[in-house]
C-alpha positions in Angstrom: 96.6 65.2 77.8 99.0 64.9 80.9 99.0 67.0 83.8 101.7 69.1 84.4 105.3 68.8 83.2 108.4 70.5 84.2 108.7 72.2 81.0 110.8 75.2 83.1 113.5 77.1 81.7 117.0 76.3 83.2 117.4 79.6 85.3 113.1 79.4 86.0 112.4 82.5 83.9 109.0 82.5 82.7 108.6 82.3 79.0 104.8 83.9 77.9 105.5 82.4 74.3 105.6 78.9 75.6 102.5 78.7 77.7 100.1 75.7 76.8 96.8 74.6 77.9 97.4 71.9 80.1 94.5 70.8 81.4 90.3 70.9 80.5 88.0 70.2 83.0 84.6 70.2 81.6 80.8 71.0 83.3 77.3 71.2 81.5 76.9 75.2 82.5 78.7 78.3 81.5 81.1 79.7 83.8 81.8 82.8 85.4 84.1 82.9 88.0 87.2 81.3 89.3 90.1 80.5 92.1 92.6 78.1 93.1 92.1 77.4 97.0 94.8 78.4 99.2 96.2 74.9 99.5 96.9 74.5 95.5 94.9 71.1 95.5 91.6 72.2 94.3 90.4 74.7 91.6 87.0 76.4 91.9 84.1 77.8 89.5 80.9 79.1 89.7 78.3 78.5 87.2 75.2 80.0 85.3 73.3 76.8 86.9 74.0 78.5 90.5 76.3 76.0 91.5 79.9 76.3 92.8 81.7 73.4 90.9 85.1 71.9 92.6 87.7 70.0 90.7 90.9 68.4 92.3 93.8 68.6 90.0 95.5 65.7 90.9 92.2 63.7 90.2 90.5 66.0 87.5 87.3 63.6 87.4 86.2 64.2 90.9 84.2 66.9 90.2 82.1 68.5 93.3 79.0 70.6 93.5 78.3 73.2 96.2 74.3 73.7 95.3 72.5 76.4 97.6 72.8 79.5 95.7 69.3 80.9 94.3 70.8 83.0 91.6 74.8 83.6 89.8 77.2 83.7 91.9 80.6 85.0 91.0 82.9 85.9 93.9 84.7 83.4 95.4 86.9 83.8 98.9 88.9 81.4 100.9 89.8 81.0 105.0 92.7 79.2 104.9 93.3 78.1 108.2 89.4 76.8 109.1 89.2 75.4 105.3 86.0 77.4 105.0 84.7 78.6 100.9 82.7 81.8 100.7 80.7 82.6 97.5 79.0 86.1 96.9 75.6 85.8 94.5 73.4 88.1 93.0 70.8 87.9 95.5 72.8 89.5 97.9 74.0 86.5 100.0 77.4 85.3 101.1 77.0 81.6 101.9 80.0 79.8 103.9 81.0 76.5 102.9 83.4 74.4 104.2 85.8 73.8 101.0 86.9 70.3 101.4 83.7 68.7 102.0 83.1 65.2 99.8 79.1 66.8 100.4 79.0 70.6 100.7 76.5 72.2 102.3 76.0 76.2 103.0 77.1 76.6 106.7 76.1 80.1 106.8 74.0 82.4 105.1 74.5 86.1 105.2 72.7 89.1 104.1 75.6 91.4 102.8 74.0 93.2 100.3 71.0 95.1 98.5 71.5 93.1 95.0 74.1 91.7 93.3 77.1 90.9 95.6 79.7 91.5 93.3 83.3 90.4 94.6 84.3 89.5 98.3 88.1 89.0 98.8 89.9 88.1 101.8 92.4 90.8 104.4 96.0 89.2 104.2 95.7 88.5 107.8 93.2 86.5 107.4 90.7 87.9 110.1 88.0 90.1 107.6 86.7 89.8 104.5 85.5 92.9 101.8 82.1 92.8 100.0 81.1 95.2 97.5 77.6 95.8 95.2 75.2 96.7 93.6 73.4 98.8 96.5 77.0 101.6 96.0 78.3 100.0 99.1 81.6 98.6 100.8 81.2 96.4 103.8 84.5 95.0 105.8 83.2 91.8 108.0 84.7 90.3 110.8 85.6 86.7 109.9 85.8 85.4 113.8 81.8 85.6 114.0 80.9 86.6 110.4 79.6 90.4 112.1 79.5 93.8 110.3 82.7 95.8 110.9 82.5 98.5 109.1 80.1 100.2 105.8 82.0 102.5 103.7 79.3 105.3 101.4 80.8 107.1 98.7 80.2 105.8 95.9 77.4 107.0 93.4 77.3 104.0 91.4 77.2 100.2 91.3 80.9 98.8 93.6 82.4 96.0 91.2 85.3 95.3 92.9 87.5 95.7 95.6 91.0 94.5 97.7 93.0 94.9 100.5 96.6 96.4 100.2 99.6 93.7 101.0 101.1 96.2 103.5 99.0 99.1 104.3 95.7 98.8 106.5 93.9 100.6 103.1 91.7 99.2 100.8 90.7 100.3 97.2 87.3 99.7 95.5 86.3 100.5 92.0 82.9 101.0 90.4 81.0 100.8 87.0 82.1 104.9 86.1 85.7 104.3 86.6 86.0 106.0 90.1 89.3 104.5 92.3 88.9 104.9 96.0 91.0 104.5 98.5 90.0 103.7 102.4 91.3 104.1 105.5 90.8 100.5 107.7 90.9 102.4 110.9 89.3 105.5 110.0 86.7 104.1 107.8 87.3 107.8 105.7 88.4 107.7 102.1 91.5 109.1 101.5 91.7 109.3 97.9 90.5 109.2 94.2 92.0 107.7 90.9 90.5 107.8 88.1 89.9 104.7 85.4 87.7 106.2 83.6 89.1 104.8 80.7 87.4 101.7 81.1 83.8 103.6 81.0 81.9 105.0 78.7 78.0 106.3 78.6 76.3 105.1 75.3 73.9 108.2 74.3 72.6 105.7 71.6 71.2 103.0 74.2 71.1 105.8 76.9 73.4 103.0 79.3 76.8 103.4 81.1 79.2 100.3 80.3 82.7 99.4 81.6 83.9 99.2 85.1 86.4 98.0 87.0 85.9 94.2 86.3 89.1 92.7 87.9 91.3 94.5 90.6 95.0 93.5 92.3 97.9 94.8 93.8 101.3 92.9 93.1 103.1 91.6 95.9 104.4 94.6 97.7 101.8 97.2 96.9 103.7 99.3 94.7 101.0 98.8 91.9 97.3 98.2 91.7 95.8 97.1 88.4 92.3 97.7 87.1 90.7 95.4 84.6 87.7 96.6 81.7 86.6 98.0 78.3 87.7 100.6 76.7 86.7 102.4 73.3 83.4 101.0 74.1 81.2 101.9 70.1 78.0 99.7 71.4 77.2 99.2 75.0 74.1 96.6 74.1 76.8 94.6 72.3 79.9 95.1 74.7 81.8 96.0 71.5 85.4 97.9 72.8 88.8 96.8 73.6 90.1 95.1 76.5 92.4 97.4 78.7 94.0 96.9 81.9 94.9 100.3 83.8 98.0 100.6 86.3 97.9 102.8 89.1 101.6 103.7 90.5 100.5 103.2 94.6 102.8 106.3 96.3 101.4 108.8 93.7 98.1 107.6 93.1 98.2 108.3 89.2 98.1 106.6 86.3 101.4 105.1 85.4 99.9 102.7 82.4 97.4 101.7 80.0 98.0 98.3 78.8 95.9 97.3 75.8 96.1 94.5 73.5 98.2 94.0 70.8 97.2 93.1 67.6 93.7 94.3 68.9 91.2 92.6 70.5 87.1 93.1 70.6 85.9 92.6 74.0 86.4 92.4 77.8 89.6 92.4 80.3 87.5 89.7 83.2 90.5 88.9 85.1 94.2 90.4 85.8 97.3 89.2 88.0 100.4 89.7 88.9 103.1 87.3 88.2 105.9 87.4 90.7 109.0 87.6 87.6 107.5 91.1 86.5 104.8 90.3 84.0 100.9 91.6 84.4 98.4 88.9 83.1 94.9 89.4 81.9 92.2 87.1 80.7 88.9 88.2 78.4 86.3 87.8 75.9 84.3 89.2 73.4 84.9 88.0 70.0 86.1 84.5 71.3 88.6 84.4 74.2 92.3 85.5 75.1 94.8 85.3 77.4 97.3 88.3 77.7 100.4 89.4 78.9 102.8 92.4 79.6 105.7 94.3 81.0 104.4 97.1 83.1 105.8 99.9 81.5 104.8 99.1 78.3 101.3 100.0 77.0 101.1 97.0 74.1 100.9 93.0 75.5 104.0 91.3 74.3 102.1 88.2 74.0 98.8 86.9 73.0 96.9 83.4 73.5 93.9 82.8 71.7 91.8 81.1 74.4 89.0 78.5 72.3 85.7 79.9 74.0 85.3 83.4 76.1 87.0 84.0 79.5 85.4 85.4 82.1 87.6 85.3 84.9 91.1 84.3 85.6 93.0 83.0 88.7 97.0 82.5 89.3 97.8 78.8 91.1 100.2 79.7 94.4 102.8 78.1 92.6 102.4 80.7 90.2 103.2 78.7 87.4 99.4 77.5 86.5 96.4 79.7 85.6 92.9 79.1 85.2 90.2 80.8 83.0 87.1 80.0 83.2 84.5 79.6 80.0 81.3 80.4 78.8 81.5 77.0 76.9 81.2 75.7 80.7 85.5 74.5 80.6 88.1 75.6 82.9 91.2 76.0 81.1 94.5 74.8 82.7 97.6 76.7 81.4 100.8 76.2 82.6 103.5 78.6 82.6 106.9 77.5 81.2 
């Protein structure tokens, strides 16, 4: 299968219809996580063997291992001007890598967390980095010399995710009930609340909560933030629901959409972005895998792309015309945007 052609529409308008796999590129583990690196050259995934596997997609046989991890890691984070990789595991431990290495090793180990560390993502300016977990804690780090800036409490149940706004000096985290919050950077005081509870639900059969906000972003300006998860969750042991994606209009805080899939889907949203012509994306599994898009004011996807194994994450190329989902049949999927 080739590369990547120039199959672009006269006037550059993306067409969701005509996107096609372009590219497989194949290791002997599932995956879990994914991300381009800042320089568009290499594409990154983490794996149930513990490693961080790195392909260059000019030369999609070079495959890399970064081995060091003790247990799953998941979030992945890039420096872009020192070329340095940092990985968040389960253990609790953000290793430091240096991304371009021909033989990685961890430069750094830190202790971030009580448990699972489950996403890091780095500030647009490039000087901290935001760890969330397991232990109901966010932690803002200071990239300079890797120190603790900042711990922000508040939360009363395992942090999934969190991001910095493009603009503002606030971040947002989101955890496993649904709860939104918003932080001040200076202040280190939350500011506010939304609610995406729609993506949890406690199972009185199995007695467990299940949902969470499994993927989070803001589009380019900051004018929406979008939380990925379940919802209509009928079996928490099985994960059996419907992938949703909820949109959160920034200025008021509310709700301003529920984007579900359409015809319907069983399983997970993993993974959501923002493409620059309009469109949200999202990525999931459950009963095999899909790819997803819509217009943000409307609730149903206009498109669907049946993706051949279950996605578990999903990452947008900075030429935004490339995405990558990563498998649990251990393949990251290539598609190209046309």
């Amino acid at each position: 299968m080739g590369i990547f052609s120039r199959n672009v529409a006269p006037n550059g308008q993306i067409t969701p219809s005509r996107t096609r796999m372009a590219l497989e590129l194949r290791h002997t583990s599932a995956l879990i996580g994914c991300r381009f690196d800042p320089t568009g050259r290499f594409v990154f995934a983490t794996a149930q063997d513990n490693t961080i596997q790195r392909w260059e997609l000019a030369a999609p046989n070079a495959k890399v291992a970064f081995a060091g991890h003790r247990s799953w890691a998941r979030g992945l984070a890039f420096h872009s001007a020192s070329r340095k990789l940092l990985s968040a595991d389960w253990n609790g431990k953000v290793m430091v890598w240096s991304s371009e290495s021909a033989t990685p090793q961890a430069e750094r180990i830190i202790d971030a967390h009580d448990g699972w560390v489950r996403a890091i993502v780095m500030s647009p300016d490039q000087r901290q980095f935001l760890t969330c977990g397991n232990d109901n804690l966010v932690k803002l780090w200071n990239v300079a010399d890797f120190s603790l800036a900042r711990t922000f409490e508040g939360h009363n149940s395992h942090v999934y995710n969190v991001a910095f706004h493009p603009t503002e000096r606030m971040i947002v985290s989101g955890d496993l009930r649904g709860n939104v919050k918003q932080w001040d950077l200076q202040t280190g005081r939350e500011t506010r609340q939304m609610d995406a509870s729609v993506i949890f639900r406690y199972d009185p059969s199995f007695r467990a909560d299940h949902g969470g906000v499994r993927s989070m972003t803001f589009n380019a300006d900051g004018s929406l933030l979008a939380c990925a998860g379940i919802t209509n969750v009928s079996n928490a042991f099985a994960g059996v629901g419907n992938p949703a994606i909820v949109l959160f209009n920034w200025q008021t805080g509310q709700r301003s959409q529920v984007l579900r899939v359409n015809p319907a889907f069983q399983g997970t949203a993993w993974g959501v972005v923002f493409h620059p012509q309009g469109f949200v994306i999202g990525a999931g599994g459950g009963n095999g895998g899909g790819l997803w898009f819509w217009r943000p004011t409307e609730a149903n996807s206009i498109q669907s792309i049946t993706v051949p194994n279950n996605a578990r994450d999903l990452a947008i190329h900075s030429d935004n015309r490339r995405l990558a989902v990563p498998c649990f049949d251990g393949v990251v999927r290539i598609y190209e945007l046309s």
